[in-house]
C-alpha positions as CSV (number, residue, x, y, z in Angstrom):
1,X,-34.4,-9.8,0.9
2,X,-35.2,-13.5,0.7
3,X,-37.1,-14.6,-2.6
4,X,-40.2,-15.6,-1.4
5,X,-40.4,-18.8,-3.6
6,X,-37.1,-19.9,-2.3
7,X,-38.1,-19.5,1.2
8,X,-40.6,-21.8,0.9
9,X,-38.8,-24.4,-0.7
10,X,-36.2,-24.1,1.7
11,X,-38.3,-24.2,4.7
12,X,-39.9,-27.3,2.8
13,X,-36.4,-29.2,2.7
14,X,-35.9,-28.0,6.3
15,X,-39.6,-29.0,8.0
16,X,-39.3,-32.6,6.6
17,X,-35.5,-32.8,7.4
18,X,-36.3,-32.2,11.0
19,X,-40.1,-33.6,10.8
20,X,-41.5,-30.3,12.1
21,X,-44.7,-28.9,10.5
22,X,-45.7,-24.9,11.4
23,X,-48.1,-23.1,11.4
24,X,-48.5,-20.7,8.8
25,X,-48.2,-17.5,11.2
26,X,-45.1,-19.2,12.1
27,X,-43.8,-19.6,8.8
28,X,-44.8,-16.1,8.4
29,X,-42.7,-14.6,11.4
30,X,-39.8,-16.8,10.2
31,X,-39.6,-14.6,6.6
32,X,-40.4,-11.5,8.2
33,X,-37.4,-11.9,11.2
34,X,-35.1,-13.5,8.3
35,X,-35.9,-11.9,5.0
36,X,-34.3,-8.0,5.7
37,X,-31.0,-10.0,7.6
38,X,-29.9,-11.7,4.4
39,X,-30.6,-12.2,1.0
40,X,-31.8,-15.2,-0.9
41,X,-28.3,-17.1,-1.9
42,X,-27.1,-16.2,2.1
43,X,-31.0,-18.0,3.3
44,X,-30.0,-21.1,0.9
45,X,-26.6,-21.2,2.2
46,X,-28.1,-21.3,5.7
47,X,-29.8,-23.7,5.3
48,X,-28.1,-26.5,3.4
49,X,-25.7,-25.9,6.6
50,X,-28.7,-26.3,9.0
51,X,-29.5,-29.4,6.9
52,X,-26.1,-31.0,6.8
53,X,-24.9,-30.3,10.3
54,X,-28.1,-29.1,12.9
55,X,-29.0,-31.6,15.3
56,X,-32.1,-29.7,15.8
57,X,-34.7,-27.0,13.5
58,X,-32.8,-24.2,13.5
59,X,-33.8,-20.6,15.0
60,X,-34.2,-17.8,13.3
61,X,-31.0,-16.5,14.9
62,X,-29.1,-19.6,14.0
63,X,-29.5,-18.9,10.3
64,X,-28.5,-15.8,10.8
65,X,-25.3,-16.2,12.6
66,X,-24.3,-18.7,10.1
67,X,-24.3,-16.1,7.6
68,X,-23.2,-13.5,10.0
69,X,-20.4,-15.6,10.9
70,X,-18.4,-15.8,7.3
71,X,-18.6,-12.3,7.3
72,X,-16.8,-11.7,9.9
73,X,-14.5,-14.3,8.7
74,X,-13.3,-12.1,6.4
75,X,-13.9,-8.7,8.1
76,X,-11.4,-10.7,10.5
77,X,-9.2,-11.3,7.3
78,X,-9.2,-8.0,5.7
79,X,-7.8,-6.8,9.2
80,X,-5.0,-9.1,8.7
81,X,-4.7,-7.2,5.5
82,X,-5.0,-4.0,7.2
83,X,-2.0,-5.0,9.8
84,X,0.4,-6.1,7.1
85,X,0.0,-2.6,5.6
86,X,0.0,-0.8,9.2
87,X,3.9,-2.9,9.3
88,X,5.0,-1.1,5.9
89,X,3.9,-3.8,3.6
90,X,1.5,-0.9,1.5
91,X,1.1,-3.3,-1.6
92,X,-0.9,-5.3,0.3
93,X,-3.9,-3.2,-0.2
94,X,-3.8,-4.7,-4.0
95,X,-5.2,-7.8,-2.1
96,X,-8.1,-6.2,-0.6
97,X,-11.6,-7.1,-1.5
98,X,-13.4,-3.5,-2.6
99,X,-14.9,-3.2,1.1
100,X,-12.0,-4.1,2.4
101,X,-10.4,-1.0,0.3
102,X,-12.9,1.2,1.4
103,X,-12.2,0.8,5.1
104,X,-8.5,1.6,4.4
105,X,-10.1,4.7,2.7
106,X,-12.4,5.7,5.5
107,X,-9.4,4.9,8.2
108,X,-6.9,7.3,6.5
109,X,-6.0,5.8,3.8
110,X,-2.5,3.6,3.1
111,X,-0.4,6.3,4.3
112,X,-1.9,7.0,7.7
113,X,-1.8,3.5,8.0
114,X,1.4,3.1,8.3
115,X,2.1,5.9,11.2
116,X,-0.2,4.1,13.1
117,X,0.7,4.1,17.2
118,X,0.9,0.8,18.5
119,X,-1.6,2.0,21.9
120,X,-3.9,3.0,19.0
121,X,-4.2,-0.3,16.8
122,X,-7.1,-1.6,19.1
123,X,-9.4,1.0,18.6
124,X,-8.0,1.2,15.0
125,X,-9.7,-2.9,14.9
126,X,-12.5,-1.7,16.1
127,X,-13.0,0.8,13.8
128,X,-12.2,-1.4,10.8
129,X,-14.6,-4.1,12.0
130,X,-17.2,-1.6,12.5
131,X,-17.0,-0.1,9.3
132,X,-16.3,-2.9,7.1
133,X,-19.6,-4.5,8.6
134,X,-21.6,-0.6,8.0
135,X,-19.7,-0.7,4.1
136,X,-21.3,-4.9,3.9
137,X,-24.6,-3.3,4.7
138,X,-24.5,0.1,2.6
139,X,-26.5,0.9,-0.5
140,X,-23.7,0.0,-3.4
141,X,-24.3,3.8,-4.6
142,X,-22.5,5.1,-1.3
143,X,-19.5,3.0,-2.1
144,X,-18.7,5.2,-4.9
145,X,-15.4,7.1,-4.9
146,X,-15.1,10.6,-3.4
147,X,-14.9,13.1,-6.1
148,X,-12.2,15.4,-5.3
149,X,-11.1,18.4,-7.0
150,X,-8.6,16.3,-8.8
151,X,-10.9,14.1,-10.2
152,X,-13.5,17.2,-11.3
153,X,-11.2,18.7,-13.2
154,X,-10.0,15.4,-15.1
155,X,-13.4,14.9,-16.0
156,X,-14.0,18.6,-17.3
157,X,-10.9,18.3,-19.9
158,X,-11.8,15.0,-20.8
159,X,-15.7,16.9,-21.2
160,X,-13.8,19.4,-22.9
161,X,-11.7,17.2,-25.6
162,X,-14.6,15.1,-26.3
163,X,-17.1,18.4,-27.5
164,X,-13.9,19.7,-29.3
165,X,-13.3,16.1,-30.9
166,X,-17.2,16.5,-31.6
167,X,-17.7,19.9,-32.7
168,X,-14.2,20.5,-34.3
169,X,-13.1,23.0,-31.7
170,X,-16.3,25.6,-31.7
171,X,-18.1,26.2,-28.6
């Protein structure tokens, strides 16, 4: 969501740039169409490119495949990633941005990775690139780690040292 003060400072610096002037309904659409497709440093970004390099007032859908574009820059890159680890080279993960690490989660993990079929890598892509963009656009609390049995029962003895610690061993 676009800060609604920013907005209009940026579309300020834009209008004059260009020498438009809009209506206010205009204006209006403009942060309704834009404000749910990015957020307010993405908008800012935007639009100091607009500024620096539009020959005309950008569309809506010009600011957002500005933003749009970086980030499939480096979905694009974390694939690259993804390949080196598909070829053996597992470390690689280490270099993964968080989303990036997810994706390998959601594909299979390092390991499956790896036994990939090379008649399977293209829909393998397209699954990366899908997901990395649904994990970009996920509520943060989904990206939390699975909690397996393993890590249950890590957290219940270290539940259980910290009351004995605590209560000096009675339950």
């Amino acid at each position: 969501m676009i800060n609604e003060s920013v907005f209009k400072t940026e579309w300020a610096i834009l209008s004059e740039r260009f020498n438009k002037k809009f209506s206010a309904p205009v204006t209006a659409r403009y942060y309704q169409f834009l404000s749910p497709q990015m957020d307010t440093e993405q908008f800012r970004a935007a639009c100091a490119a607009a500024f620096v390099s539009n020959e005309f007032f950008p569309t809506p859908d010009d600011l957002v495949r500005s933003v749009r574009g970086s980030e499939e820059g480096e979905a694009l890159g974390q694939w690259d990633l993804c390949q080196r680890i598909m070829e053996g080279e597992r470390h690689i993960i280490d270099r993964m941005s968080p989303a990036g690490k997810r994706v390998v989660g959601l594909l299979g993990g390092v390991g499956r990775l790896g036994q990939t079929e090379v008649d399977k890598v293209a829909f393998l892509r397209r699954d990366f690139l899908q997901f990395y963009a649904d994990t970009l656009e996920a509520d943060p609390m989904t990206l939390l780690p699975e909690v397996t049995a393993d890590s249950r029962r890590i957290v219940g003895k270290a539940f259980e040292t910290a009351r004995q610690l605590t209560t000096g061993g009675d339950k």
